[in-house]
PDB file of N, CA, C and O in Angstrom:
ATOM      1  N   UNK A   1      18.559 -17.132  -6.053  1.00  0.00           N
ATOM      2  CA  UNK A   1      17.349 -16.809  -6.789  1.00  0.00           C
ATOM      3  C   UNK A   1      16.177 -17.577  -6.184  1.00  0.00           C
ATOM      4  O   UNK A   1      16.283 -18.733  -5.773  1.00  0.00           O
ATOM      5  N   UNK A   2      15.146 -16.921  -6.160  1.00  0.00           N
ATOM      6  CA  UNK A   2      14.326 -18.082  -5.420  1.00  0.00           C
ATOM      7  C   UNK A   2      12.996 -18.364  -6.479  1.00  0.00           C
ATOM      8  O   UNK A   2      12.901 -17.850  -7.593  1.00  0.00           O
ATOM      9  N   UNK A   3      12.122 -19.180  -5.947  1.00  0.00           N
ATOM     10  CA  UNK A   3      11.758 -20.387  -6.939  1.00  0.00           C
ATOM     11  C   UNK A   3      10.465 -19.166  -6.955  1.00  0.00           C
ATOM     12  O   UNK A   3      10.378 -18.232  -6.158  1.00  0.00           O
ATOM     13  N   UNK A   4       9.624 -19.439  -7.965  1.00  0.00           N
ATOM     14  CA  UNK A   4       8.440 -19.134  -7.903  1.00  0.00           C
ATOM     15  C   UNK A   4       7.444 -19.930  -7.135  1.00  0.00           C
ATOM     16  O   UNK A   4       7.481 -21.160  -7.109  1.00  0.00           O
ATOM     17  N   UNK A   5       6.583 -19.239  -6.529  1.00  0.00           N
ATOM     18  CA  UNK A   5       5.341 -19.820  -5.886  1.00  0.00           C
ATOM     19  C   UNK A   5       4.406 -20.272  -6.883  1.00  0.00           C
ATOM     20  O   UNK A   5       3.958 -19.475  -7.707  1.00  0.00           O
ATOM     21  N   UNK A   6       4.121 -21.318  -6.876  1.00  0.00           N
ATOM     22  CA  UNK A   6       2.850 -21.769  -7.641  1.00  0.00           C
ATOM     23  C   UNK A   6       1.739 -21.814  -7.254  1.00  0.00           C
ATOM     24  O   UNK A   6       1.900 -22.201  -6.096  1.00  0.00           O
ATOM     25  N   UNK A   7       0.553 -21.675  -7.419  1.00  0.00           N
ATOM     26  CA  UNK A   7      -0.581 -21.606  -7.580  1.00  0.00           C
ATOM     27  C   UNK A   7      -1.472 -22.515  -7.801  1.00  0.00           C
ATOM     28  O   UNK A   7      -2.121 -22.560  -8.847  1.00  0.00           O
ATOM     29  N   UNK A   8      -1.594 -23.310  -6.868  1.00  0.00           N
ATOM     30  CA  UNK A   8      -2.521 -25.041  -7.127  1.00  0.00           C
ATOM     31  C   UNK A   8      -3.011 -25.395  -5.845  1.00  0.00           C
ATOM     32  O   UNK A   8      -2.446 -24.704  -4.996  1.00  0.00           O
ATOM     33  N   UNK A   9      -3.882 -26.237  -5.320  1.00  0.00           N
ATOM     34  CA  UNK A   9      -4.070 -26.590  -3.687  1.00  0.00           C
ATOM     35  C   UNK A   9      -3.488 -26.710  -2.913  1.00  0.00           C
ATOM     36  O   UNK A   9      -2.717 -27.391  -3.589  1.00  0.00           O
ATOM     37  N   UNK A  10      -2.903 -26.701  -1.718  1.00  0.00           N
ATOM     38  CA  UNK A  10      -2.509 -26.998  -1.116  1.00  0.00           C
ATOM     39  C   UNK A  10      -3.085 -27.755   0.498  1.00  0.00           C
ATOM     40  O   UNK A  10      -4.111 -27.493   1.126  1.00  0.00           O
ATOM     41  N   UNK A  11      -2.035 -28.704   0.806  1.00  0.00           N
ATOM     42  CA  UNK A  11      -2.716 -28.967   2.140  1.00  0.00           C
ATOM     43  C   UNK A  11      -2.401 -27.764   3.188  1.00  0.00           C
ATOM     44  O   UNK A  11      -1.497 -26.945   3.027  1.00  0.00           O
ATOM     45  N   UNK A  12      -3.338 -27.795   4.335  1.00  0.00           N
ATOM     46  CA  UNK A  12      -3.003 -26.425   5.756  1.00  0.00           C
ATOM     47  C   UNK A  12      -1.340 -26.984   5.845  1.00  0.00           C
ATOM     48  O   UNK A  12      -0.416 -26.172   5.893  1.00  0.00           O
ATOM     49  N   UNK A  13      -1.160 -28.155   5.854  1.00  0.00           N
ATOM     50  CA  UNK A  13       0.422 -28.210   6.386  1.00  0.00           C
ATOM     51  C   UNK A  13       1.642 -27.642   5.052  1.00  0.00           C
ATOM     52  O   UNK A  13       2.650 -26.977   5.289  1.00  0.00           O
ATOM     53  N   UNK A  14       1.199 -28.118   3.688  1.00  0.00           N
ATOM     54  CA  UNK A  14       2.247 -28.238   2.856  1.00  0.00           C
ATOM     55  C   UNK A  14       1.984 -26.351   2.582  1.00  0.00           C
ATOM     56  O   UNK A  14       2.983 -25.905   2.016  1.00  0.00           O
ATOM     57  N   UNK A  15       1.185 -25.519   2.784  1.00  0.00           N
ATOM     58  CA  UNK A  15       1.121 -24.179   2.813  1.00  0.00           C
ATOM     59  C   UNK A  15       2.003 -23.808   4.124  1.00  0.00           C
ATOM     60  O   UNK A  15       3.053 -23.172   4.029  1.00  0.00           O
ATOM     61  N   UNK A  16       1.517 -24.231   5.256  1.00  0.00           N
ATOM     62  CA  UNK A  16       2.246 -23.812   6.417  1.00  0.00           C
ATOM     63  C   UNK A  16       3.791 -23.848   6.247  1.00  0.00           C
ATOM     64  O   UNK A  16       4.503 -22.844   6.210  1.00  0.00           O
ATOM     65  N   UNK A  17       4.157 -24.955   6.162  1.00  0.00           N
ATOM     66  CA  UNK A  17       5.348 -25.069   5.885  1.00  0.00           C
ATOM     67  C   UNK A  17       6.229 -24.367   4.884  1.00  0.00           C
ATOM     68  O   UNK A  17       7.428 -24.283   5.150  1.00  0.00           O
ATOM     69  N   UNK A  18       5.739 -23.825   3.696  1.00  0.00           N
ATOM     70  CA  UNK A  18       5.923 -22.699   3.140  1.00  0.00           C
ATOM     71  C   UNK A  18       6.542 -21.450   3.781  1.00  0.00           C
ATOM     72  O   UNK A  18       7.665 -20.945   3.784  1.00  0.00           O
ATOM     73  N   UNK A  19       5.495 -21.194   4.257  1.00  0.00           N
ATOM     74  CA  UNK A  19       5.419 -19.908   5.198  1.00  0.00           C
ATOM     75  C   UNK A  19       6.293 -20.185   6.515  1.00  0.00           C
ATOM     76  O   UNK A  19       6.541 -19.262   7.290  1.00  0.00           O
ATOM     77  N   UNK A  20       6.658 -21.227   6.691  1.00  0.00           N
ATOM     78  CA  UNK A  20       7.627 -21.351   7.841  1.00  0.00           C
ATOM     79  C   UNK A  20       8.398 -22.287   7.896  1.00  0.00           C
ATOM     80  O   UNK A  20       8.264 -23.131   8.782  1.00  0.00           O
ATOM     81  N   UNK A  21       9.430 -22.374   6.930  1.00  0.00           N
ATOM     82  CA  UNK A  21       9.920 -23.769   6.655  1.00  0.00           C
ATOM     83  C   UNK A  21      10.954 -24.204   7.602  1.00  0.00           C
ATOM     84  O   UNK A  21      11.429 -25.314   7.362  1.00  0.00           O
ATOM     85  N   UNK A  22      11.501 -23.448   8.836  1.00  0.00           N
ATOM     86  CA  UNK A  22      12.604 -24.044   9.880  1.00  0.00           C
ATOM     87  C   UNK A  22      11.350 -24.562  11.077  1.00  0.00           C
ATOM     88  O   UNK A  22      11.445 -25.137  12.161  1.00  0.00           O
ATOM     89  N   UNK A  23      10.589 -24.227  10.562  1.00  0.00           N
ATOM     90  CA  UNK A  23       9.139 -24.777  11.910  1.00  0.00           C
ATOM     91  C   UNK A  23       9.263 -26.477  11.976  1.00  0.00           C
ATOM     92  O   UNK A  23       8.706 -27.291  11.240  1.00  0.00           O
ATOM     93  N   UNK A  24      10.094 -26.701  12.996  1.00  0.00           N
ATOM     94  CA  UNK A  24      10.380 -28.328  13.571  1.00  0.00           C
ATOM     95  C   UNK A  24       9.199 -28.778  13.824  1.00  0.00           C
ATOM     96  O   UNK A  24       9.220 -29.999  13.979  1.00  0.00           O
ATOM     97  N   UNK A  25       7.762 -28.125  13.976  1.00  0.00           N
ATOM     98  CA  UNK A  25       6.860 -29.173  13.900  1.00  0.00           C
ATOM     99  C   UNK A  25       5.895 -28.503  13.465  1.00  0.00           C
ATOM    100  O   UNK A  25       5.338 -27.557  14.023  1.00  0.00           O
ATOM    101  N   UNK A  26       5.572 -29.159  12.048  1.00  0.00           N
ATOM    102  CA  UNK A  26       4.178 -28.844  11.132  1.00  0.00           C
ATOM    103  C   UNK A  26       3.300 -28.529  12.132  1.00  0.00           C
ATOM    104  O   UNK A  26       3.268 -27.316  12.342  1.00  0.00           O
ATOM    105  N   UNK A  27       2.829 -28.954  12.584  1.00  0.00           N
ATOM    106  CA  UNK A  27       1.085 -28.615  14.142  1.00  0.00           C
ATOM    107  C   UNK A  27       1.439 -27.159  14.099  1.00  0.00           C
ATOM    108  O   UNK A  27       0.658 -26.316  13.657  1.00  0.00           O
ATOM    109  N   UNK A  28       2.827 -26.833  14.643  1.00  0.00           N
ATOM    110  CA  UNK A  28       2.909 -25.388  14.912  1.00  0.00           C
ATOM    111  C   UNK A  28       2.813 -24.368  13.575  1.00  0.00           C
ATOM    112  O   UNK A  28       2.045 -23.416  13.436  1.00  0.00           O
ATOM    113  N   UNK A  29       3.349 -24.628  13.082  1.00  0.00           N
ATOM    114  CA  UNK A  29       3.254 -24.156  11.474  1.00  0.00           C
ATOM    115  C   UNK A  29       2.260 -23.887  10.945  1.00  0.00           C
ATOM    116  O   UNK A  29       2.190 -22.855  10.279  1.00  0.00           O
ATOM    117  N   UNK A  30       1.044 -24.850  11.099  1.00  0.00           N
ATOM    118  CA  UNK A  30      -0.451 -24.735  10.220  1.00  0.00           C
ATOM    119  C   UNK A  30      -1.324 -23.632  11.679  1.00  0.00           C
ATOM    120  O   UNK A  30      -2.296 -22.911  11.454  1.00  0.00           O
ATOM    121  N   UNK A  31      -0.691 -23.777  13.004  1.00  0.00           N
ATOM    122  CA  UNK A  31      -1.112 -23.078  13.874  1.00  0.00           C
ATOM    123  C   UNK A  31      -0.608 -21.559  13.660  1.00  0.00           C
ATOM    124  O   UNK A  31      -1.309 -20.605  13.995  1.00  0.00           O
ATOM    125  N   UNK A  32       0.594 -21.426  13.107  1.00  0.00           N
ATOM    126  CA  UNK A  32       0.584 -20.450  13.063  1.00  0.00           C
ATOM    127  C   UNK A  32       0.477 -19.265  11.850  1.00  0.00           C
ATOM    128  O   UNK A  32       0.518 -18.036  11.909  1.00  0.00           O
ATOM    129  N   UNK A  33       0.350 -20.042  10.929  1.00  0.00           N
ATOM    130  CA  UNK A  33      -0.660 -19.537   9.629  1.00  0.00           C
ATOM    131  C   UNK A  33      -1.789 -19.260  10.006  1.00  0.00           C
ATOM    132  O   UNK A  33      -2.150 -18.085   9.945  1.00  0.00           O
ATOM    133  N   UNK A  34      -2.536 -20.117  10.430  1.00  0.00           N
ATOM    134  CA  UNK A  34      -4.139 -19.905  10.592  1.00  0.00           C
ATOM    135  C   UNK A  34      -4.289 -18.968  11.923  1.00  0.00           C
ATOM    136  O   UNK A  34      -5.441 -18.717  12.277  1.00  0.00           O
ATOM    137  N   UNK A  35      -3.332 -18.495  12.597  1.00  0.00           N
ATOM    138  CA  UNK A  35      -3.528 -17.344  13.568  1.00  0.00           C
ATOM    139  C   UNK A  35      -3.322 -16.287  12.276  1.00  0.00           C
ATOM    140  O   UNK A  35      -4.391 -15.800  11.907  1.00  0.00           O
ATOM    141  N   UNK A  36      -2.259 -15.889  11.597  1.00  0.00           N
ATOM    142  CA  UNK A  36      -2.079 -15.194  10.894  1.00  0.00           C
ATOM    143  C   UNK A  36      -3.393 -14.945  10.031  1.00  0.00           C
ATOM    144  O   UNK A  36      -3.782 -13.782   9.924  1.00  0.00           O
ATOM    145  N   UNK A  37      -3.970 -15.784   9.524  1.00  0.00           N
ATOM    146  CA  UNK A  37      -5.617 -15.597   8.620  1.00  0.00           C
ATOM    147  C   UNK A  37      -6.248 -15.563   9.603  1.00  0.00           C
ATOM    148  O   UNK A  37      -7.242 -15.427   8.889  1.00  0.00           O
ATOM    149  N   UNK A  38      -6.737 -15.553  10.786  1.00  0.00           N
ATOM    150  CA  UNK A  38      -7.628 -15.670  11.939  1.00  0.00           C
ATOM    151  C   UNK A  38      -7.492 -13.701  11.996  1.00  0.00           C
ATOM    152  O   UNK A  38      -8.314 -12.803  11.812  1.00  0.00           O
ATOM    153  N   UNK A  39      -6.410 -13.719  12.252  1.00  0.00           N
ATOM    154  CA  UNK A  39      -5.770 -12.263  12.426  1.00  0.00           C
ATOM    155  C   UNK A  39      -6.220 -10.807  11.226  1.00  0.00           C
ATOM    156  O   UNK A  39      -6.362  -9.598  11.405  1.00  0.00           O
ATOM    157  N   UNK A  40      -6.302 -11.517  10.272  1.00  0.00           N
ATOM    158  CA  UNK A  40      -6.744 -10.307   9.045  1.00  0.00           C
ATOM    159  C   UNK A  40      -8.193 -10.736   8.628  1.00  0.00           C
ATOM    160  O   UNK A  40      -8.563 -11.766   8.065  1.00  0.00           O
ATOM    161  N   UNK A  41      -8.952  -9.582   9.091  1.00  0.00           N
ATOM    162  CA  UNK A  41     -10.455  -9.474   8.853  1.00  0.00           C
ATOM    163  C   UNK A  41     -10.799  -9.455   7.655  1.00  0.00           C
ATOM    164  O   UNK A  41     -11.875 -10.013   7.444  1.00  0.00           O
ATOM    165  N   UNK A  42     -10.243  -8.982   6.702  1.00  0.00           N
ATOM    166  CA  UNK A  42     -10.827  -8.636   5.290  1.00  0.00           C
ATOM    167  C   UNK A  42     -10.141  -9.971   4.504  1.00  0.00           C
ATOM    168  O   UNK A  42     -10.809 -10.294   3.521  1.00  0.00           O
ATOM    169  N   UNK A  43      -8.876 -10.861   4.749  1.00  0.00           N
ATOM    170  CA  UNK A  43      -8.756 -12.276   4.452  1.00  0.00           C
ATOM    171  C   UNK A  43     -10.116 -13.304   4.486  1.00  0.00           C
ATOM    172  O   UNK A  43     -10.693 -13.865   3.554  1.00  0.00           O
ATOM    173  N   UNK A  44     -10.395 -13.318   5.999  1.00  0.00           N
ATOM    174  CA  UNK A  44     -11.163 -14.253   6.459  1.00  0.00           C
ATOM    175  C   UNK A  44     -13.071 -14.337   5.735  1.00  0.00           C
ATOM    176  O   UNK A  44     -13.822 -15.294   5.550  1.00  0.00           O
ATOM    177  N   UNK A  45     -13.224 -12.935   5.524  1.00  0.00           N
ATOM    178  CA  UNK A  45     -14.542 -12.933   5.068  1.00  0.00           C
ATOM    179  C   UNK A  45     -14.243 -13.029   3.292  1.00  0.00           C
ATOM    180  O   UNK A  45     -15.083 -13.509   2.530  1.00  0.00           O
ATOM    181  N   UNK A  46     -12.998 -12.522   2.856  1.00  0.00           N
ATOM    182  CA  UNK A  46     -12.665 -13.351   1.604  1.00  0.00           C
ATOM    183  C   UNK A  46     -12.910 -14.583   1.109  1.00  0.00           C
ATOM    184  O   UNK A  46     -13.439 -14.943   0.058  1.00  0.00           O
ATOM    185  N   UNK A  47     -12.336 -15.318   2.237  1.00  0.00           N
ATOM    186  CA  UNK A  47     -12.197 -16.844   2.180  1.00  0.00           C
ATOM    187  C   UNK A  47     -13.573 -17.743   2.525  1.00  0.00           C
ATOM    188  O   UNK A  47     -13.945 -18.756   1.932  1.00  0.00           O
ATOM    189  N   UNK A  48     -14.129 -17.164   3.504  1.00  0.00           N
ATOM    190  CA  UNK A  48     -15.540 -17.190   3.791  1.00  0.00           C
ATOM    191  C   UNK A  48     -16.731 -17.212   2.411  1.00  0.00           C
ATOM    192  O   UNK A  48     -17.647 -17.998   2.172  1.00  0.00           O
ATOM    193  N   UNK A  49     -16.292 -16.108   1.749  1.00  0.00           N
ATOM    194  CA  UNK A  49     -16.931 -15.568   0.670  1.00  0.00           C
ATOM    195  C   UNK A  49     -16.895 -16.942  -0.934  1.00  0.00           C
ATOM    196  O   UNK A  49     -17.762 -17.266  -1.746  1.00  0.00           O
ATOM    197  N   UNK A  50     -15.691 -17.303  -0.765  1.00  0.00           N
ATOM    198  CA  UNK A  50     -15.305 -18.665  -1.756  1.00  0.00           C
ATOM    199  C   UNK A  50     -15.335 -19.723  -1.051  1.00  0.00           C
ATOM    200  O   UNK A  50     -14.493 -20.598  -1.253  1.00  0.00           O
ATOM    201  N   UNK A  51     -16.723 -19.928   0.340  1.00  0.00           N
ATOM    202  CA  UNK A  51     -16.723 -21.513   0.906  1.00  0.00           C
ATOM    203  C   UNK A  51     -16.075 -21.983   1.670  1.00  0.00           C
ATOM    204  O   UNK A  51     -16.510 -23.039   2.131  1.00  0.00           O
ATOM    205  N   UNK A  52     -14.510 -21.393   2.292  1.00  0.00           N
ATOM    206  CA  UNK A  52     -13.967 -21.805   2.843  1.00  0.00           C
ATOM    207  C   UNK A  52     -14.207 -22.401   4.640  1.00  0.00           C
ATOM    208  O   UNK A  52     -14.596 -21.705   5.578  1.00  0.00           O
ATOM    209  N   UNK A  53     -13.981 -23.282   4.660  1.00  0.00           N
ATOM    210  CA  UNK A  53     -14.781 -24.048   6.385  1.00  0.00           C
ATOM    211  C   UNK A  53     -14.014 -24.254   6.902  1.00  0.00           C
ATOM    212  O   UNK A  53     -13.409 -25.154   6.318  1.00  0.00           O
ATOM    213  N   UNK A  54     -13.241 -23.813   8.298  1.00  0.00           N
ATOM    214  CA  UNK A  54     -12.421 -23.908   8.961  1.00  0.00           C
ATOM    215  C   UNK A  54     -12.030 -25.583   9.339  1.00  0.00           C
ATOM    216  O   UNK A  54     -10.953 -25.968   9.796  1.00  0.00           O
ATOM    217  N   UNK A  55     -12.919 -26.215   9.094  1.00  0.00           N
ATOM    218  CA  UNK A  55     -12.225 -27.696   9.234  1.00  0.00           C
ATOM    219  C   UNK A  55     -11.600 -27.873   7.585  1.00  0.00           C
ATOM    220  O   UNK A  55     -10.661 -28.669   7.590  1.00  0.00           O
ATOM    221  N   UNK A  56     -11.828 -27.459   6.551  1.00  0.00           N
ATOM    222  CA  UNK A  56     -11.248 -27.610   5.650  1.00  0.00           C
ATOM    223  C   UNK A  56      -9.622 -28.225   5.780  1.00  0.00           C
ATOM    224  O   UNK A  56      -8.843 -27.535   6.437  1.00  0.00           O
ATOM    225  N   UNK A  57      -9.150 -29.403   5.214  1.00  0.00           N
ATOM    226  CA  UNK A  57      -7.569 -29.857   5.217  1.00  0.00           C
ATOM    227  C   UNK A  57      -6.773 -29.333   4.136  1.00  0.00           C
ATOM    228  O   UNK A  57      -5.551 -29.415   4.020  1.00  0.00           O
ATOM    229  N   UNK A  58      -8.055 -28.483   2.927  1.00  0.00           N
ATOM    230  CA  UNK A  58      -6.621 -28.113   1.685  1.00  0.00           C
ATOM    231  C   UNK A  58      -7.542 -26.645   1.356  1.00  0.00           C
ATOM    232  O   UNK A  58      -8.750 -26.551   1.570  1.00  0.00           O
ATOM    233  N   UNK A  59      -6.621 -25.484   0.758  1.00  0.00           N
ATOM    234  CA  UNK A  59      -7.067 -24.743   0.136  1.00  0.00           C
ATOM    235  C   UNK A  59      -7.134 -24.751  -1.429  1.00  0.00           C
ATOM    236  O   UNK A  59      -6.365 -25.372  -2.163  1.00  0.00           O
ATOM    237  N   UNK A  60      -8.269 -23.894  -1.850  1.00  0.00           N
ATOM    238  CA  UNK A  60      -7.959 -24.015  -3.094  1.00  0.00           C
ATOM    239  C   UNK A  60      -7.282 -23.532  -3.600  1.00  0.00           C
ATOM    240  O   UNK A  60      -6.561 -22.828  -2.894  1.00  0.00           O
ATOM    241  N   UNK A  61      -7.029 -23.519  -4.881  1.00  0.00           N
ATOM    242  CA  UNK A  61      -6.060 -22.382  -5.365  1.00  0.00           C
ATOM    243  C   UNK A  61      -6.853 -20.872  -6.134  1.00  0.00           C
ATOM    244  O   UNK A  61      -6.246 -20.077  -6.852  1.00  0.00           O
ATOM    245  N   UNK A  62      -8.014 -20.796  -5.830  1.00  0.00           N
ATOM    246  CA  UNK A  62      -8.282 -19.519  -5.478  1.00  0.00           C
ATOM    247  C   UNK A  62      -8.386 -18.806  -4.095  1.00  0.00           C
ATOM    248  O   UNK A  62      -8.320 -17.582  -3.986  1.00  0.00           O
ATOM    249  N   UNK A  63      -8.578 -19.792  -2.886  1.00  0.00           N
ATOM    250  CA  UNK A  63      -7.917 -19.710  -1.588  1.00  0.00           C
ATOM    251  C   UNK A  63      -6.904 -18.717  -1.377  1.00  0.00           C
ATOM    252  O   UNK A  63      -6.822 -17.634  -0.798  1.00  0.00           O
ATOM    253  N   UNK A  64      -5.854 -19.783  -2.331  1.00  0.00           N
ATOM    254  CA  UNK A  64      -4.698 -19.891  -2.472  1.00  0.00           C
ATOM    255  C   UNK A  64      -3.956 -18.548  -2.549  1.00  0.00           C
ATOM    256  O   UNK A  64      -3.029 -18.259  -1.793  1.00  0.00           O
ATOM    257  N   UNK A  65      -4.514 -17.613  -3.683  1.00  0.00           N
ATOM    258  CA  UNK A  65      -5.157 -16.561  -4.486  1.00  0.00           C
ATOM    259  C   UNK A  65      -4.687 -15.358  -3.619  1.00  0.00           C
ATOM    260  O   UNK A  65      -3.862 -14.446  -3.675  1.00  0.00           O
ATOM    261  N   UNK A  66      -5.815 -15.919  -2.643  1.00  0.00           N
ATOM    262  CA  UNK A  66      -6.457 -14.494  -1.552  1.00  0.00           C
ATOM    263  C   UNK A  66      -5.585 -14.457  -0.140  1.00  0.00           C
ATOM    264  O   UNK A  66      -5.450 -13.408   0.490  1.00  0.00           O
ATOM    265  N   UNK A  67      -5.041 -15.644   0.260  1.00  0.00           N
ATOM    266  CA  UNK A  67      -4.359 -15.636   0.886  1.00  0.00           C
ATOM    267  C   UNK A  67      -2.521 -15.037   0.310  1.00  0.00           C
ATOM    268  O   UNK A  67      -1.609 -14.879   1.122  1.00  0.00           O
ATOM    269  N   UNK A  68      -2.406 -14.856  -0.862  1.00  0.00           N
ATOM    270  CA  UNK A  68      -1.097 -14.360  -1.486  1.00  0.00           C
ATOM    271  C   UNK A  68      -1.550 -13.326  -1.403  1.00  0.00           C
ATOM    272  O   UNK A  68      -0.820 -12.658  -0.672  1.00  0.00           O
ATOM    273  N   UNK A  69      -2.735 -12.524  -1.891  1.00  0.00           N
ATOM    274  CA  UNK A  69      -3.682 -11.399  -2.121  1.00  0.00           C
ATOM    275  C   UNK A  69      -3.160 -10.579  -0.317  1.00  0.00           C
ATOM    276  O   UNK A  69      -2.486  -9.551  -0.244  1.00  0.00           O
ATOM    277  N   UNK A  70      -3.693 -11.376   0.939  1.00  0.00           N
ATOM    278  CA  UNK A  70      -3.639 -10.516   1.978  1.00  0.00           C
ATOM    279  C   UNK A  70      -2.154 -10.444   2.788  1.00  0.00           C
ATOM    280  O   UNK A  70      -1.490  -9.509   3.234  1.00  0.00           O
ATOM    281  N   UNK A  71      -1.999 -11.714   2.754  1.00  0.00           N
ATOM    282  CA  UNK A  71      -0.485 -12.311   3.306  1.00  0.00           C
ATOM    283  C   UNK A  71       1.228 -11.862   2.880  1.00  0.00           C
ATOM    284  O   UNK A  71       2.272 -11.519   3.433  1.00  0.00           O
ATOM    285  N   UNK A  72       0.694 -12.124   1.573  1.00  0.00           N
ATOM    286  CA  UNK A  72       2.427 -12.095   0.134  1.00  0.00           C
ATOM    287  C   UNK A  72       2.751 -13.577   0.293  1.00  0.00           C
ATOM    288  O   UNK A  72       2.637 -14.521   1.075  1.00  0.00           O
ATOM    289  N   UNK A  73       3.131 -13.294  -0.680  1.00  0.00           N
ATOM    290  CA  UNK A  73       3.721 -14.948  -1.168  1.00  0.00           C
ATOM    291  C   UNK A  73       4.986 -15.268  -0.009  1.00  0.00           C
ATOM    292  O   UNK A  73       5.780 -14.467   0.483  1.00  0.00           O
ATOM    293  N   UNK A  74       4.827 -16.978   0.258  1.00  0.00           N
ATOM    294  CA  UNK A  74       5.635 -17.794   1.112  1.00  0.00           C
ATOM    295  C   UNK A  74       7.037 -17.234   0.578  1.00  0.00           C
ATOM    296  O   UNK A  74       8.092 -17.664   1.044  1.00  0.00           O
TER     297      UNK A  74
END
């Protein structure tokens, strides 16, 4: 059975890792999420749209939101 996703901030890594949890090294992980949001146009001007700044270290959890919104849940 698997757990529910929750809905609260997260850091780029503790999301990444989510989304790729056999990924032996977080760097690659948050790299390869953020290709994945780099990758979907109508994500990025979402996220854009609620403030989001690519140096940003955590999303929000309306971020959070839009990225479940374009992606699907981890």
């Amino acid at each position: 059975m698997k757990d529910t996703f929750v809905i609260r901030s997260y850091s780029k890594k503790e999301l990444s890792l989510c989304y790729f949890p056999t990924s032996e090294n977080p760097h690659s992980a948050v790299n390869r999420l953020m290709a994945w949001i780099n990758r979907c146009e109508p994500l990025c001007k979402a996220l854009e749209a609620e403030g989001y700044q690519k140096t940003s270290k955590w999303f929000s959890p309306r971020e959070i939101r839009l990225i479940i919104q374009y992606l699907g849940e981890p």
